[in-house]
VOBA-1610 file (N, C-alpha, C; in pm, whole numbers, padded with zeros to 5 digits, always signed):
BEGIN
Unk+00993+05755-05223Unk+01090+05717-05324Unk+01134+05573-05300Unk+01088+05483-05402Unk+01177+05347-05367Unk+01319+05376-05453Unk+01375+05295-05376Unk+01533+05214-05384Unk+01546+05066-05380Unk+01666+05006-05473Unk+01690+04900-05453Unk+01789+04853-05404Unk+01795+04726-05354Unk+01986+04677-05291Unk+02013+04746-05198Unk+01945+04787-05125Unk+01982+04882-05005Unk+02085+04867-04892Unk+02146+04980-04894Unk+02250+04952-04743Unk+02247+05042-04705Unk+02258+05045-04583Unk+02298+05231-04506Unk+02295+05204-04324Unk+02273+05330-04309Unk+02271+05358-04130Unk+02136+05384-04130Unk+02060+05359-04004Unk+01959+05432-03884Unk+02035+05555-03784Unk+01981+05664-03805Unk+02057+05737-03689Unk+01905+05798-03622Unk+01958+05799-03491Unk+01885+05873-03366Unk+01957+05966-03286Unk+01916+06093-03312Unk+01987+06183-03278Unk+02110+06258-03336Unk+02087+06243-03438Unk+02190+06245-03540Unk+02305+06180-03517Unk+02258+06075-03493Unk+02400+05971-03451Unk+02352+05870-03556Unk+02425+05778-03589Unk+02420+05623-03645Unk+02416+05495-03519Unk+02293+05426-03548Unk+02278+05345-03425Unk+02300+05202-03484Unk+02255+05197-03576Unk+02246+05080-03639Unk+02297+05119-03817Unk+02309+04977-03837Unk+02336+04959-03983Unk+02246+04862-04054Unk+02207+04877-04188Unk+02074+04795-04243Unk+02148+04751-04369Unk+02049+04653-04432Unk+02097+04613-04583Unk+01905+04528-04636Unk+01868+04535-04688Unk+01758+04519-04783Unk+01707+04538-04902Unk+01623+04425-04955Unk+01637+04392-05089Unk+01563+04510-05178Unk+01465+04626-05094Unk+01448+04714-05137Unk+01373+04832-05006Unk+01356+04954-05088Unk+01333+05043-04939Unk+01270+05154-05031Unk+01153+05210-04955Unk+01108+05327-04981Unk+01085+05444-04863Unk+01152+05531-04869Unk+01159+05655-04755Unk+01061+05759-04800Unk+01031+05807-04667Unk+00861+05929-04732Unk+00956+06020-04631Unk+00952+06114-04652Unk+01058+06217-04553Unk+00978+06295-04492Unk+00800+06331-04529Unk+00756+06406-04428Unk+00733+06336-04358Unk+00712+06176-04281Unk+00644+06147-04200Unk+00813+06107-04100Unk+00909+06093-04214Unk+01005+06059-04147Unk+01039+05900-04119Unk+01017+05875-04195Unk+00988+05736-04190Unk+01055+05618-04342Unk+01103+05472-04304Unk+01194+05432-04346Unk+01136+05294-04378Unk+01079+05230-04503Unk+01040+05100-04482Unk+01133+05011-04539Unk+01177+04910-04506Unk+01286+04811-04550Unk+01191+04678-04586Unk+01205+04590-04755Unk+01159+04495-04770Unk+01246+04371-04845Unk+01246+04287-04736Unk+01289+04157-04855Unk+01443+04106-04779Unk+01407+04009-04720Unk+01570+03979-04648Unk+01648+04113-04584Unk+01576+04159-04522Unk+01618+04265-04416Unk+01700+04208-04314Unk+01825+04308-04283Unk+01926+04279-04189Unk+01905+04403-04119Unk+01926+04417-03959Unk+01944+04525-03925Unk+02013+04471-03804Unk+02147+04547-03805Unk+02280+04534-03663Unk+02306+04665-03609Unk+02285+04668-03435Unk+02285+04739-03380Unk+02441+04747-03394Unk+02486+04898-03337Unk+02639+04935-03336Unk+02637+04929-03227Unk+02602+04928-03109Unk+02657+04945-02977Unk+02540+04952-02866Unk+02459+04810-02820Unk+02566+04694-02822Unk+02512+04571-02959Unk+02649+04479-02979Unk+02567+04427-03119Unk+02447+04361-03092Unk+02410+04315-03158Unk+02255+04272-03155Unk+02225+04268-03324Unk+02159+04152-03400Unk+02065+04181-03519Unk+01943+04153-03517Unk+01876+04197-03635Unk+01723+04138-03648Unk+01744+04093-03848Unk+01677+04026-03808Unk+01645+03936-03963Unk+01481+03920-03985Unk+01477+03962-04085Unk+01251+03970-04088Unk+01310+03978-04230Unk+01136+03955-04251Unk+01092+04060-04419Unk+01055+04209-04421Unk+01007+04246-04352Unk+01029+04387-04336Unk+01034+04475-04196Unk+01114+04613-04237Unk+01100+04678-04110Unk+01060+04796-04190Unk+01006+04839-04064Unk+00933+04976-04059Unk+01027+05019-03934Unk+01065+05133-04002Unk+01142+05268-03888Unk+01128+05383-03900Unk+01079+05429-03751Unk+00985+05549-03746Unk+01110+05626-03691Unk+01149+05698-03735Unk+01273+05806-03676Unk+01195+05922-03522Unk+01103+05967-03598Unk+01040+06084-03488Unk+01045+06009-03346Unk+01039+05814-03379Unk+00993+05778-03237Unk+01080+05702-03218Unk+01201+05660-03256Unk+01315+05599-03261Unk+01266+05474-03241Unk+01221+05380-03316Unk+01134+05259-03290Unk+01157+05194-03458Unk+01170+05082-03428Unk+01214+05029-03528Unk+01131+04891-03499Unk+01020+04899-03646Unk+00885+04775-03597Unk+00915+04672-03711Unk+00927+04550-03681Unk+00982+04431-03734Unk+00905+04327-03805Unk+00911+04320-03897Unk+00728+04162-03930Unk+00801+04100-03993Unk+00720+03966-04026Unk+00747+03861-04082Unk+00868+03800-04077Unk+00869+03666-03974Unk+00984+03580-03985Unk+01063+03621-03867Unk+01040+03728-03774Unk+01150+03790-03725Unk+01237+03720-03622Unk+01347+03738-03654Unk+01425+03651-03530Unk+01574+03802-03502Unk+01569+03799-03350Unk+01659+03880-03304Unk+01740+03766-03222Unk+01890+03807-03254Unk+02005+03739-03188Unk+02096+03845-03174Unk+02201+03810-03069Unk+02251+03861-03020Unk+02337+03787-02947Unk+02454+03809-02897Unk+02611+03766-02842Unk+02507+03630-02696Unk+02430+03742-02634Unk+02348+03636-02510Unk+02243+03581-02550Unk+02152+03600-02648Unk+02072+03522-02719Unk+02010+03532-02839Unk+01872+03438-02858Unk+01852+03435-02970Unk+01706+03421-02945Unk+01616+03506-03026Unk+01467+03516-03012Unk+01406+03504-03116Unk+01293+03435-03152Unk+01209+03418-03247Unk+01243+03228-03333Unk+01194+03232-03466Unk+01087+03369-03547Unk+00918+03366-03483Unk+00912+03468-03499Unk+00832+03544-03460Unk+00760+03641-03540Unk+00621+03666-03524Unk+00555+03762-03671Unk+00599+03889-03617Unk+00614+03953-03520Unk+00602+04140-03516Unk+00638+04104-03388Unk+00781+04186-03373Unk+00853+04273-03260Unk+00879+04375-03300Unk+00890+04467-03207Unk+00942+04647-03214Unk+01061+04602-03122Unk+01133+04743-03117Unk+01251+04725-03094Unk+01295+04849-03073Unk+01371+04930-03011Unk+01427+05023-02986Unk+01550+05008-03095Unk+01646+05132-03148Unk+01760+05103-03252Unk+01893+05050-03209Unk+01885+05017-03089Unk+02033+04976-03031Unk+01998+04854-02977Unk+01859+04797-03047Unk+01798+04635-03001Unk+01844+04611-02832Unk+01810+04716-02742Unk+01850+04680-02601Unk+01707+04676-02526Unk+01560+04740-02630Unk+01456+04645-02574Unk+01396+04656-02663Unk+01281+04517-02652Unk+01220+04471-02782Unk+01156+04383-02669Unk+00999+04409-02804Unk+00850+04354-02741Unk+00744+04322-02843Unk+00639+04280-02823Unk+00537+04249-02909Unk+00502+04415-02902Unk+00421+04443-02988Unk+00355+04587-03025Unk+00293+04625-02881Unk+00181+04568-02861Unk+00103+04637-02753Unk+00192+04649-02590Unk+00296+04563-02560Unk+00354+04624-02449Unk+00508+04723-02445Unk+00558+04698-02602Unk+00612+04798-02642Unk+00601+04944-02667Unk+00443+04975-02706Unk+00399+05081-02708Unk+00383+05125-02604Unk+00361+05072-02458Unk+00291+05100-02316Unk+00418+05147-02213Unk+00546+05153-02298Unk+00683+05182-02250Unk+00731+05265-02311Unk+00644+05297-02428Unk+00735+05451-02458Unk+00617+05530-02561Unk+00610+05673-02593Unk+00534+05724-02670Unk+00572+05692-02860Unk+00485+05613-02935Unk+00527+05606-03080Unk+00425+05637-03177Unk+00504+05760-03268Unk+00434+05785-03354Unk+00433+05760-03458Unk+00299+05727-03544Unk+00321+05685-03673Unk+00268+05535-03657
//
């Protein structure tokens, strides 16, 4: 289903980890999965942290939240990118290029 003007939460664990806003979004609910396009914001709730890209992809089953185009993550101690593709855990407390991100945790999808 796409949507437009998007705002809402990420939750993991049935919690809310983060908060998003994007210029549009389409959710597929069997895979569980969340794509955000177009001036994507995403701010961790605790601890802060954002990411700014053109799109994210967020895989709920694997709590991984994968980042492209443009991406720059900042935060209170720093500031990273831009950069084409970081992943990221939802509370942005680690974040990596794909292949050593994947080698630290199991992700599906």
């Amino acid at each position: 289903m796409k949507m437009d003007h998007v705002s809402g939460a990420l939750y993991a664990k049935n919690e809310p980890v983060a908060e998003f806003r994007a210029d549009s979004a389409y959710a597929d609910k069997a895979s569980d999965t969340l794509i955000l396009r177009g001036h994507v914001w995403v701010e961790a709730l605790n601890p802060n942290g954002t990411v700014f890209c053109s799109e994210v992809k967020w895989l709920a089953d694997s709590e991984v939240i994968q980042a492209s185009g443009g991406v720059r993550l900042e935060s209170r101690d720093y500031k990273l990118g831009p950069i084409e593709t970081l992943w990221c855990s939802p509370d942005l407390r680690r974040a990596g290029t794909p292949d050593l991100f994947a080698k630290t945790r199991e992700v599906k999808g």
